[in-house]
C-alpha positions in Angstrom: 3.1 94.4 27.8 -0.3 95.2 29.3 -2.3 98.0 27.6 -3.1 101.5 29.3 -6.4 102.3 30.6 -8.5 103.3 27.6 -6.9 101.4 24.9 -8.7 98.7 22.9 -5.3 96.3 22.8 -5.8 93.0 24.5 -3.7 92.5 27.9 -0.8 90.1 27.4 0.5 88.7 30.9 3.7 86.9 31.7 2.9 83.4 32.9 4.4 80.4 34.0 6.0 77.9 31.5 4.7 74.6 30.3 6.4 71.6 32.5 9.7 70.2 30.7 12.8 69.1 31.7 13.9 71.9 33.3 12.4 70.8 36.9 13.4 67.4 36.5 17.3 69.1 36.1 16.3 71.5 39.0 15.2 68.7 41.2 17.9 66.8 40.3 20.8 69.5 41.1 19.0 69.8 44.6 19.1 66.2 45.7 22.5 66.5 47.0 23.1 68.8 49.1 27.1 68.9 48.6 27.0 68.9 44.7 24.4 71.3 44.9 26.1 73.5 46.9 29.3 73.1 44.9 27.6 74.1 41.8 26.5 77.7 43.5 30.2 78.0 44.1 31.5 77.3 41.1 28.5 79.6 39.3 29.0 82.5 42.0 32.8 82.1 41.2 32.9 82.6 37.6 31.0 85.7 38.2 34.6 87.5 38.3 35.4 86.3 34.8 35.5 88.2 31.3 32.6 85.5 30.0 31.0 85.9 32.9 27.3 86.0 31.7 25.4 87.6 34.7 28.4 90.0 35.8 27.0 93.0 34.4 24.2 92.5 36.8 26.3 92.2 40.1 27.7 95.9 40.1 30.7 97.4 41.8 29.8 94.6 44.9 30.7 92.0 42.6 28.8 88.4 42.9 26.5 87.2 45.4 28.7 84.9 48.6 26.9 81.6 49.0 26.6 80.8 53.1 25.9 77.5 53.3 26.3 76.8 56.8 23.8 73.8 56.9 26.0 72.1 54.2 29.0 70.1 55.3 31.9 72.9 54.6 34.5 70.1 53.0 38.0 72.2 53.6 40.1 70.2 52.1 38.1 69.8 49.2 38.5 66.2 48.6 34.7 65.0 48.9 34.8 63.2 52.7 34.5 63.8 56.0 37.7 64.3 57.8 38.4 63.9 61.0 39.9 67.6 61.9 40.9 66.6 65.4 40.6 64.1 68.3 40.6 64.2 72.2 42.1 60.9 73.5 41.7 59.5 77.4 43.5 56.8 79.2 45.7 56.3 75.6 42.9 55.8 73.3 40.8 58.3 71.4 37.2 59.0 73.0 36.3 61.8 70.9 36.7 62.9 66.6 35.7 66.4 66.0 34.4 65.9 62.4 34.2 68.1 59.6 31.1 68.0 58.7 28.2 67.2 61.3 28.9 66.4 64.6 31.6 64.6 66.6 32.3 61.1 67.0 32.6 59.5 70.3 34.3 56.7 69.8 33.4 53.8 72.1 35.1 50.2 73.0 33.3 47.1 73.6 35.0 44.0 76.0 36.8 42.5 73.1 38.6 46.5 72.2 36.5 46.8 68.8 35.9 50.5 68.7 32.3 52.4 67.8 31.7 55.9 66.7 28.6 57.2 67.5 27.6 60.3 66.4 27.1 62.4 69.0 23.5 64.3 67.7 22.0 66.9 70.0 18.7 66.3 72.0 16.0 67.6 69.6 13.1 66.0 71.4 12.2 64.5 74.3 11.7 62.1 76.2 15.5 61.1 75.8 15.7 57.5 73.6 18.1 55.7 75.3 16.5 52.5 73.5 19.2 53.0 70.9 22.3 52.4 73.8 24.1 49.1 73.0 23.8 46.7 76.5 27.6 46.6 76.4 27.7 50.6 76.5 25.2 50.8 78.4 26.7 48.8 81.5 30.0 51.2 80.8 27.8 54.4 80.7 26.3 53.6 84.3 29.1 52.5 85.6 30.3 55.9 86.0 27.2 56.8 88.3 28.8 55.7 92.0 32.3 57.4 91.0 30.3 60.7 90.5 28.0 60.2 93.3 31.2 59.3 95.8 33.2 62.2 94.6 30.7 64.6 96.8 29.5 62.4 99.1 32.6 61.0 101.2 35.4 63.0 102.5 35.4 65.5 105.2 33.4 68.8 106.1 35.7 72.1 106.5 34.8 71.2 110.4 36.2 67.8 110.0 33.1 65.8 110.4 32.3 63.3 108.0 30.4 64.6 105.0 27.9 61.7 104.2 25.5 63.8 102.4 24.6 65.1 98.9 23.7 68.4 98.8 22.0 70.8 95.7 25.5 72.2 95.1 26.9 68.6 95.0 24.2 67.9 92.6 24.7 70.6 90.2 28.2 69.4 90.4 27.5 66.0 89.4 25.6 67.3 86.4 28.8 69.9 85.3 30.7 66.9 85.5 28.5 64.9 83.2 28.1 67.6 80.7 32.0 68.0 80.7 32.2 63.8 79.6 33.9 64.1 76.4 33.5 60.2 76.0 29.9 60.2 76.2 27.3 61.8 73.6 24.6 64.1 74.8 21.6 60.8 74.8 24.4 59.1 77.1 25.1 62.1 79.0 21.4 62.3 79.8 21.2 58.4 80.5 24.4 58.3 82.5 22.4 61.6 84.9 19.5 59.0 84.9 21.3 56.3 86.9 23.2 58.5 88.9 19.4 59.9 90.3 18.2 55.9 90.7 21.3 55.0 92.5 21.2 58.0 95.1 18.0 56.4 96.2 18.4 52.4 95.6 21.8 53.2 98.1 19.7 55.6 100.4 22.3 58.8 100.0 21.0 61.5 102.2 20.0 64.7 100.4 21.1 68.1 102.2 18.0 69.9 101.2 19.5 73.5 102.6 21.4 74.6 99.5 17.9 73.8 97.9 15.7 77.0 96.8 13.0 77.3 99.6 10.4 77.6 97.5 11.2 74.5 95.8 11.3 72.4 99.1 8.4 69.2 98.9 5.5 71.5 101.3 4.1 68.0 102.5 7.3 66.2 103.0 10.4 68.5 102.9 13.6 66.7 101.8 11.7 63.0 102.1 10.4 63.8 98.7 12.4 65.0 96.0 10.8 63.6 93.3 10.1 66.8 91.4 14.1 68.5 91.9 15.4 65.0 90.9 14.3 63.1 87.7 15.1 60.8 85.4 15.3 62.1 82.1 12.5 59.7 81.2 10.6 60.2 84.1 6.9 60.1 82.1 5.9 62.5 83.9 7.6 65.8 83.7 9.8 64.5 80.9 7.4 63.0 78.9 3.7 64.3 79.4 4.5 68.1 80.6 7.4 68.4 78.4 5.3 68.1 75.3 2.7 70.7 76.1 2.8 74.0 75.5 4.3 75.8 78.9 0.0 77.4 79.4 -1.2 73.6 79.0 1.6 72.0 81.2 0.8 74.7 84.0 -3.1 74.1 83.8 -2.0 70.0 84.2 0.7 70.3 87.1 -2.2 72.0 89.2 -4.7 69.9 88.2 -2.5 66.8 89.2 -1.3 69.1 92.6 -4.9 69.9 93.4 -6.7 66.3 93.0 -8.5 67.0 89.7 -6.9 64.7 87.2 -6.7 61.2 86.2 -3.9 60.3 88.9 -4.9 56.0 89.7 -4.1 56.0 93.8 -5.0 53.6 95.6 -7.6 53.6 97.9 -5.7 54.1 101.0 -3.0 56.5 98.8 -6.2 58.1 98.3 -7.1 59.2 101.2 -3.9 59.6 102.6 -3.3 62.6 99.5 -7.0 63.8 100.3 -5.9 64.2 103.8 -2.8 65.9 103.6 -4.7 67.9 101.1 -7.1 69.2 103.8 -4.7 69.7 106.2 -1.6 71.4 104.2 -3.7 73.1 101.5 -2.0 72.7 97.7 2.0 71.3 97.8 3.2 74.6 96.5 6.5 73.0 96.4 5.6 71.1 94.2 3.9 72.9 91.6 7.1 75.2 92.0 9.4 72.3 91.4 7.8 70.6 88.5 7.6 74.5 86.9 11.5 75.0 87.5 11.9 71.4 86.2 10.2 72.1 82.9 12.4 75.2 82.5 15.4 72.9 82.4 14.0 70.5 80.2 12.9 73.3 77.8 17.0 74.8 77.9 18.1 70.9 77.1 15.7 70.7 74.2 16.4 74.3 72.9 20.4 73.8 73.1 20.4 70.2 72.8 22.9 69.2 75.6 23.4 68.2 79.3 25.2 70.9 80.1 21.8 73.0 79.4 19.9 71.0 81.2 22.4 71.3 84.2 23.0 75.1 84.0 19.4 75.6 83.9 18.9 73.5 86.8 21.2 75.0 88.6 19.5 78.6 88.3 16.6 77.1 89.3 17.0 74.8 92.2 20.3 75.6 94.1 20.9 78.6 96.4 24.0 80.4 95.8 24.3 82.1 98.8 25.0 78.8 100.6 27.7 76.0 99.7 27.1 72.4 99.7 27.3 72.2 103.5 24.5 74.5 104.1 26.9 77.2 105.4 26.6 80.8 104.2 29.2 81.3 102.0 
């Protein structure tokens, strides 16, 4: 106890404790997260007992309730990871909903040997797709011409032959994708990827009049659509803007829009991009695509899954007013 103003008594202070074994059993109790947590229960429980030595302290309230919501919640209380429930496809299960974590998609190779992977949210981008088997990999894009013919063929409402993708179809694509039960979020993303290559490599027309306006290419119109339409690992807006702060990635999408950064053209590509510089002034559509593009990206890292991504792209890029064949609706 401290003396009072005035008195000759020397202050005595509380302060810390020598070291001793105390923070080796401290550290030790926090190592694992599940015993750790276990012991709060068992302490906060015993609270409500007649040799309970803190339960004068709790009051009318009774003991403190541990949350431990970032600790596995083991329900049936018999130290593992259960599987609590399973969605199946085709007669074989594509999908554990775990206890503890997340899911499992459960995957088949050619010889019928399933693998779980754990289907982990996106926490970072770019997307790592380096960690896809080859084997799932070729069953992952093989699902990219399905999707992409779903909205493509088939008739109009006037019964012309449809042909074309529109934004709406796209937005589609990506709902269906995010829906994939048998696909984790990485493979979601990958599976999105291909489906983007593929509408070019088999030259799919793009319906650009479902498309925001202000997001249309101002150089090209719907003969560029490199800024609506990425890859997830694009290394550009999914890679080098993503990972700026959203002031930084601005300052860098108009300096690459308006000539002043780094971009290697060639020397013809260079003049042809000084040209149409001169003549069309900044490619506002551009600068407006890559923004609403980063918006997107931001949702899928934020959330952690497709279905971000493609909700947020939808709000961005598609009209709503007008349905995938450019009618009013």
């Amino acid at each position: 106890m401290s003396s009072k103003p005035g008195n000759d008594a020397t202050d005595s202070r509380i302060v810390n404790p020598s070291p001793s074994g105390d923070a080796d059993l401290g550290n030790t109790l926090r190592s694992n997260p599940m015993d750790f947590s276990a012991t709060l229960k068992l302490a906060a429980g015993g609270q409500t007992g007649t040799d309970a030595a803190t339960r004068q302290f709790d009051g009318q309230n009774g003991p403190p309730v541990i949350v431990d919501s970032a600790v596995c919640r083991d329900a049936n209380n018999n130290g593992k990871n259960d599987v609590l429930s399973t969605v199946s496809q085709n007669g074989r299960v594509v999908r554990e909903k775990m206890e503890c974590g997340p899911d499992n998609v459960v995957a088949y190779d050619d010889k019928g040997q399933a693998h779980r992977f754990p289907d982990q949210k996106i926490t970072k981008l770019p997307v790592a797709f380096s960690g896809i088997p080859d084997w799932r990999l070729k069953q992952v894009n093989g699902q990219a011409d399905g999707l992409i013919n779903k909205y493509k063929d088939g008739l109009k409402p006037d019964g012309t032959k449809d042909g074309e993708i529109g934004f709406n179809d796209i937005s589609n694509i990506m709902k269906d994708i995010g829906k994939m039960e048998n696909f984790t979020e990485v493979e979601k993303c990958r599976l999105w990827s291909e489906v983007k290559l593929r509408l070019g490599a088999r030259g799919v027309p793009i319906l650009d009049k479902d498309e925001k306006p202000e997001m249309v290419d101002s150089w090209h119109g719907k003969k560029d659509i490199g800024h609506a339409l990425i890859t997830m690992d694009d290394g550009y807006h999914g890679n080098f803007l993503i990972n700026k702060t959203p002031e930084e990635a601005t300052k860098a999408i108009q300096a690459h829009e308006d000539g002043s950064d780094d971009t290697k053209r060639s020397i013809v590509g260079e003049a042809m991009f000084r040209g149409a510089l001169l003549v069309y002034g900044i490619n506002k559509g551009d600068v407006y695509a890559s923004e609403g593009q980063l918006r997107a990206l931001r949702e899928l890292r934020s959330k952690g899954t497709f279905s971000a991504y493609a909700e947020e792209w939808t709000r961005q890029f598609v009209r709503p007013e007008i349905d995938q064949y450019g009618k009013p609706r």
